[in-house]
C-alpha positions as a printed NumPy array, in Angstrom:
array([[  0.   ,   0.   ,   0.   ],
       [  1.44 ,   3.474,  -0.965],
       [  2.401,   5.85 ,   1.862],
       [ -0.685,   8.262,   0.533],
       [ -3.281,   5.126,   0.522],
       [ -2.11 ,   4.229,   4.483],
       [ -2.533,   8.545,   5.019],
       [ -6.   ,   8.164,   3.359],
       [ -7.243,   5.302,   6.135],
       [ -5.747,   6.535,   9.251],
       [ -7.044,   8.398,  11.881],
       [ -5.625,  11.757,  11.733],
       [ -5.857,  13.318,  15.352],
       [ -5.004,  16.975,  14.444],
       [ -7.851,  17.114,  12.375],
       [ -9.78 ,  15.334,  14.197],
       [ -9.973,  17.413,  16.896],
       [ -9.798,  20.594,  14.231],
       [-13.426,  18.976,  13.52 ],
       [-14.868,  18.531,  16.383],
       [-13.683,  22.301,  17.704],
       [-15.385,  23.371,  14.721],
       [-18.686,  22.195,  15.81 ],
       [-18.493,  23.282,  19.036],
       [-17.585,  26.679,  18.261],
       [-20.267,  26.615,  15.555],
       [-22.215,  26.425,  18.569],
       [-20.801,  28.574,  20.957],
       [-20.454,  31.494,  18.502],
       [-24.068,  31.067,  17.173],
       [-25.474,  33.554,  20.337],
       [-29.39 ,  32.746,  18.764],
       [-28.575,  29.2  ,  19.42 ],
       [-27.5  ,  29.56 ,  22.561],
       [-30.079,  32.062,  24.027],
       [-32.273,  29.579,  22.297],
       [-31.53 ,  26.817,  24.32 ],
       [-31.754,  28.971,  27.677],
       [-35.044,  29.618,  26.805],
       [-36.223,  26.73 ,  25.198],
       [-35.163,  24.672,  28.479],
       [-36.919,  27.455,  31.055],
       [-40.418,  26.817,  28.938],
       [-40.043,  23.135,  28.983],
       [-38.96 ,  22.969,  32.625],
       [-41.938,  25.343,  33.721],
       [-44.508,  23.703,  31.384],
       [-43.978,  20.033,  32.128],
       [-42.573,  20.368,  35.365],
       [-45.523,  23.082,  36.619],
       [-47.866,  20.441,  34.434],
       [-46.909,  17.449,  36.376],
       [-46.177,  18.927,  40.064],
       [-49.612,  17.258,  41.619],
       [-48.553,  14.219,  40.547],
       [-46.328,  11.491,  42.934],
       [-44.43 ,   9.569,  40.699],
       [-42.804,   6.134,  42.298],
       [-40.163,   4.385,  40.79 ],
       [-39.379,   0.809,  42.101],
       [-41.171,   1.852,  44.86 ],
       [-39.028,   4.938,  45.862],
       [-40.914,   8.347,  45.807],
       [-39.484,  10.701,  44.074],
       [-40.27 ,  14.988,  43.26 ],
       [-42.743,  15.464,  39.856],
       [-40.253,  18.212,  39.311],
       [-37.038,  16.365,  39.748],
       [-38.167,  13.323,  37.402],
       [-39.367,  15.713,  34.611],
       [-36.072,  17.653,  35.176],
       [-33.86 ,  14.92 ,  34.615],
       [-35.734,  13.488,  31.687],
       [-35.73 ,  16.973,  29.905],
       [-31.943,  16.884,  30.951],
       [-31.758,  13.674,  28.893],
       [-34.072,  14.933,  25.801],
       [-31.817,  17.359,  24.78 ],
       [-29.306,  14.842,  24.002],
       [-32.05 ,  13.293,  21.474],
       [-33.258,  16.607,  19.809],
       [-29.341,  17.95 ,  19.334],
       [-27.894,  14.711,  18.344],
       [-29.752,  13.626,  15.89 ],
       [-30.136,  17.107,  14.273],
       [-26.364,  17.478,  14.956],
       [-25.466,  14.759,  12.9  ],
       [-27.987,  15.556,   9.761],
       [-25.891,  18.587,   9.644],
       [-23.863,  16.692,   7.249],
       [-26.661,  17.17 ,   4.508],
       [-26.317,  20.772,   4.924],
       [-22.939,  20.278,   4.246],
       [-23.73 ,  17.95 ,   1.181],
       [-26.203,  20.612,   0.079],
       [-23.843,  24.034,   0.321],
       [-20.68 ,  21.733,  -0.524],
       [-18.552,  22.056,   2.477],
       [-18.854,  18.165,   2.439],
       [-16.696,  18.191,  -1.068],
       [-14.17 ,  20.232,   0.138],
       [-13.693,  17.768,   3.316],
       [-13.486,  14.6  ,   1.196],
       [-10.874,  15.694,  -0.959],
       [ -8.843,  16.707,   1.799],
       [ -6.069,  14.244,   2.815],
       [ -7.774,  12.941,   5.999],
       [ -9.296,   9.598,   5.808],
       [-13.606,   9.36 ,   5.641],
       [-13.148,   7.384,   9.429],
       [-11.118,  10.865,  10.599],
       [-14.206,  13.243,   9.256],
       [-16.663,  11.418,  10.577],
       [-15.209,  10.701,  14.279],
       [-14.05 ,  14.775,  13.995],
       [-18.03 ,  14.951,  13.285],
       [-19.41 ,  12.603,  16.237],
       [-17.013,  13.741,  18.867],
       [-17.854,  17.664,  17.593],
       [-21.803,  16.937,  18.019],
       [-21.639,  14.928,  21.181],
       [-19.377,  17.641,  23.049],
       [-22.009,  19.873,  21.746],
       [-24.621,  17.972,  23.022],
       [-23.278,  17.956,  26.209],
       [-22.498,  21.525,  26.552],
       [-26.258,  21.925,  25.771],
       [-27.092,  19.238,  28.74 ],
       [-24.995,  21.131,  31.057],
       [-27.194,  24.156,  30.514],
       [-30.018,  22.692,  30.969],
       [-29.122,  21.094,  34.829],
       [-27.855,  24.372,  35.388],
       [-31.095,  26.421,  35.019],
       [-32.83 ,  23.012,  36.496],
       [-30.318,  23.273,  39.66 ],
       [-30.937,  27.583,  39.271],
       [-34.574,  27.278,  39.746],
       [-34.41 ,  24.557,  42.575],
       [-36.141,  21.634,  40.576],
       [-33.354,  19.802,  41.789],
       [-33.892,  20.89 ,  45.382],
       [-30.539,  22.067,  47.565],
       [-28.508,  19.847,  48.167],
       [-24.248,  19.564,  47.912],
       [-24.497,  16.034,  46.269],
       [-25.49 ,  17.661,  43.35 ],
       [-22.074,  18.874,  43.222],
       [-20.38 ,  15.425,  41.983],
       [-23.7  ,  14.252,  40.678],
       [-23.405,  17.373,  38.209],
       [-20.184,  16.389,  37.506],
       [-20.597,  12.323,  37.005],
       [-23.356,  12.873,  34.151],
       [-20.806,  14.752,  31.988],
       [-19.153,  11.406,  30.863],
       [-22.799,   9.847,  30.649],
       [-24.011,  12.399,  28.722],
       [-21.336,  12.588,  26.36 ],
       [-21.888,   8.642,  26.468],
       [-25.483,   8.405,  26.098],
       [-24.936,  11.156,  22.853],
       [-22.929,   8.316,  20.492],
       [-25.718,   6.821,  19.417],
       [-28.064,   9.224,  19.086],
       [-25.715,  11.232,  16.889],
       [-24.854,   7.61 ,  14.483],
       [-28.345,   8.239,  14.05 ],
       [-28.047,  11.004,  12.789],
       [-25.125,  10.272,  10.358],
       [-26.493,   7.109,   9.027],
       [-30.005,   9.626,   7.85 ],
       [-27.951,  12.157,   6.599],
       [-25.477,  10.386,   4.526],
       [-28.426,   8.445,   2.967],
       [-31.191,  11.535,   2.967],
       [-31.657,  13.249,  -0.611],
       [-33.955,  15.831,   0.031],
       [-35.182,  18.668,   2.853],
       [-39.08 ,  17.032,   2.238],
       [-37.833,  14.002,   4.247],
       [-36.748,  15.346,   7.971],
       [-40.444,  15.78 ,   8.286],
       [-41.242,  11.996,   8.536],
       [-37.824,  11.61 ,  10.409],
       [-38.984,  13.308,  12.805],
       [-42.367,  11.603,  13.139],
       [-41.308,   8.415,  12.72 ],
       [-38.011,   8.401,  14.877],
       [-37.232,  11.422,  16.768],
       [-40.826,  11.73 ,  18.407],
       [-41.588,   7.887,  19.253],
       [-38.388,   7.799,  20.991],
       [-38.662,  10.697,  22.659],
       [-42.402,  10.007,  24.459],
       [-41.843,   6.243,  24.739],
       [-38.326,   6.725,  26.752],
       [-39.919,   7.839,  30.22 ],
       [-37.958,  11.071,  29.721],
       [-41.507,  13.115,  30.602],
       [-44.089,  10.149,  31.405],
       [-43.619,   8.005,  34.394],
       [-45.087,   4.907,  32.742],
       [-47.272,   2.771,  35.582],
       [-45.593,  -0.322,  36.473],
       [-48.132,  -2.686,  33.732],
       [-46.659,  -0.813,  30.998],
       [-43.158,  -0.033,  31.761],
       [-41.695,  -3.134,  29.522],
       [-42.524,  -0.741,  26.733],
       [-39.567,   1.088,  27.924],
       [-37.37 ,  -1.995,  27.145],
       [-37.6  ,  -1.965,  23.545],
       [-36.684,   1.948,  23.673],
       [-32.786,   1.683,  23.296],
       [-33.417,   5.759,  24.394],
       [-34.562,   4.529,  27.248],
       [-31.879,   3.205,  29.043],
       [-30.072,   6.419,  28.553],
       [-32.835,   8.485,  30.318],
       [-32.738,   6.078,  32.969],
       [-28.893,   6.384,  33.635],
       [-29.808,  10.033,  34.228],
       [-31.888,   9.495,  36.775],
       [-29.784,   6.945,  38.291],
       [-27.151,   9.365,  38.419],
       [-29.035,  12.501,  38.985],
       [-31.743,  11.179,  41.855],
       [-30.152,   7.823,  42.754],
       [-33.406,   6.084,  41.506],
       [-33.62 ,   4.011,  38.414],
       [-36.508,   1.748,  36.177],
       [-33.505,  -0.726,  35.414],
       [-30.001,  -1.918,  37.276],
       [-27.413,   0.238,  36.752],
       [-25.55 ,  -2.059,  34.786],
       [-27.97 ,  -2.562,  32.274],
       [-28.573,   0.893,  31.553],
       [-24.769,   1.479,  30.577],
       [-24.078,  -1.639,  29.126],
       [-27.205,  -1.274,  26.636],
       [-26.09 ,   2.43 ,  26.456],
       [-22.205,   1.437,  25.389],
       [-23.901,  -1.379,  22.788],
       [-25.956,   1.105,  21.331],
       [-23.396,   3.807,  20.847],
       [-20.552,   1.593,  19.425],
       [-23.226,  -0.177,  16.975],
       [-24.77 ,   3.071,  16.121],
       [-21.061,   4.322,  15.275],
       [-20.109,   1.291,  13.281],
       [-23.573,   1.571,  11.36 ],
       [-22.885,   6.001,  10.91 ],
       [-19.174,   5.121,   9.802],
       [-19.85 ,   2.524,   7.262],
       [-23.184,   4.984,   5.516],
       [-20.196,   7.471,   6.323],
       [-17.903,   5.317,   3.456],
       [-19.904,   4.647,   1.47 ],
       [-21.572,   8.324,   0.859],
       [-21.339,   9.544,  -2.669],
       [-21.583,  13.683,  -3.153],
       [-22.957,  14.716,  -6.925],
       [-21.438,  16.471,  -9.116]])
């Protein structure tokens, strides 16, 4: 194999992480975005968390604050919402042809799209973060110093729990040929796994084993398990099934990834 064949198939790290800053300061400097998401999460914490305060919601028989549970599953939402639109960014680029310009480069496909995912998911998390904090801000959480580590634990998950959902993504948008279709994506994908995770419904017990066929699911419930110590499923479930689906999710994202063709 030539030395520019083995250059084409490599991971580059340089520009990988050139990539993935590039998302996240697409982001960061977008100030509509980010005002956006401050006040996107204060009308979804005060409408489903004012909308289901009389409620007592029990999970495995622990009782647990209406505002806390809807809290942590809005915490958890935002990873499906930005990830998946995240990683349909790449038909933007395919439309505008930013995508061109990056394939021609000398980077390998594997470097682009990993530059992509970790970009998106860092994103994703940044957007998580923002949410706790105006959930911690306007005491939905409660007061309480555990929060402190707690805070700091679901970083890693979230960034975790954000793989998959952003292969998702990737694997649409290298296969997606025109702007008429993210309609039905999002009614066929993005909103069945959103209200069938138990990120905003606390299921009753005789229909929770719909939550097991939600691979979303298992990532809300990591949340709570980290964020109120209460969880649907063992912890070990929730990340292992959380891992699977991220690293298949990747391998399926990469492999669309390859085999994307850009028109002339």
């Amino acid at each position: 194999m030539s030395d520019l064949n083995i250059e084409k198939t490599k991971v580059n790290y340089n520009a990988l992480w050139i990539l993935a800053k590039r998302e996240l300061l697409g982001f960061w400097r977008n100030k509509s975005r980010v005002i956006s998401s401050f006040v996107q999460g204060i009308l979804f914490l005060f409408v489903f968390g004012m909308g289901f305060s009389q409620y007592d919601i029990f999970i495995n028989g622990v009782q647990i604050d209406s505002r806390a549970f809807t809290a942590s599953g809005i915490s958890a939402m935002v990873i499906l919402f930005t990830g998946i639109f995240g990683g349909m960014a790449v038909f933007r680029d395919k439309m505008f042809g930013f995508m061109k310009e990056l394939l021609v480069a000398p980077v390998s496909r594997r470097t682009l799209m990993l530059g992509r995912t970790i970009g998106i998911a860092l994103q994703t998390m940044l957007q998580v973060l923002i949410m706790i904090a105006l959930s911690v801000g306007l005491g939905f959480f409660g007061y309480n110093l555990n929060l402190i580590w707690r805070v700091m634990l679901i970083i890693p998950v979230a960034f975790l729990a954000s793989l998959g959902i952003v292969g998702i993504g990737l694997t649409i948008s290298t296969r997606l040929n025109d702007m008429q279709s993210f309609g039905l994506i999002q009614t066929f994908i993005i909103m069945p796994m959103m209200w069938l995770s138990g990120a905003l419904i606390a299921f009753p017990s005789e229909f929770q084993f719909i939550l097991m066929f939600n691979p979303f699911s298992y990532s809300v419930d990591l949340f709570r398990f980290v964020l109120l110590g209460v969880s649907y499923f063992p912890f070990w479930i929730d990340l292992l099934v959380t891992v699977m689906f991220g690293v298949i999710l990747i391998l399926i994202g990469s492999r669309s990834f390859n085999k994307m063709e850009i028109s002339q």
